[in-house]
C-alpha angles and dihedrals in degrees: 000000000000125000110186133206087205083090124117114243114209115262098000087111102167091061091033078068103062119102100249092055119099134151117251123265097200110012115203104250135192121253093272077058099246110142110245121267104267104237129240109188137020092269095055090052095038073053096045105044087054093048092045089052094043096045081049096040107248109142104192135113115262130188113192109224111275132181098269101025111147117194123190120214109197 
């Protein structure tokens, strides 16, 4: 799963304008059918991305990229 940071956050029109910036055409939404919050810092996707395994079931740990972040592949 990919969660981005290209999508448009409601009223933050200056950075709504750049040309990476589009709005979703299917945002990924939890199981009432609401779409998910759009996050804003490292602690609301770190948020997110747990809420969004656990309402699917899937029941594993998950880090959302940081700067630093070191990952060892055996």
């Amino acid at each position: 799963m990919h969660l981005s940071c290209q999508d448009t956050i409601p009223g933050d029109e200056p950075a709504n304008a750049m040309l990476k910036k589009y709005p979703p055409a299917a945002p990924l939404r939890d199981p009432a059918g609401r779409p998910y919050p759009i996050p804003r810092d490292q602690a609301s996707w770190q948020a997110i991305v747990e809420q969004v395994l656990a309402d699917h079931g899937l029941m594993m740990p998950a880090t959302v990229a940081q700067d630093g972040l070191r990952v060892k592949l055996c």
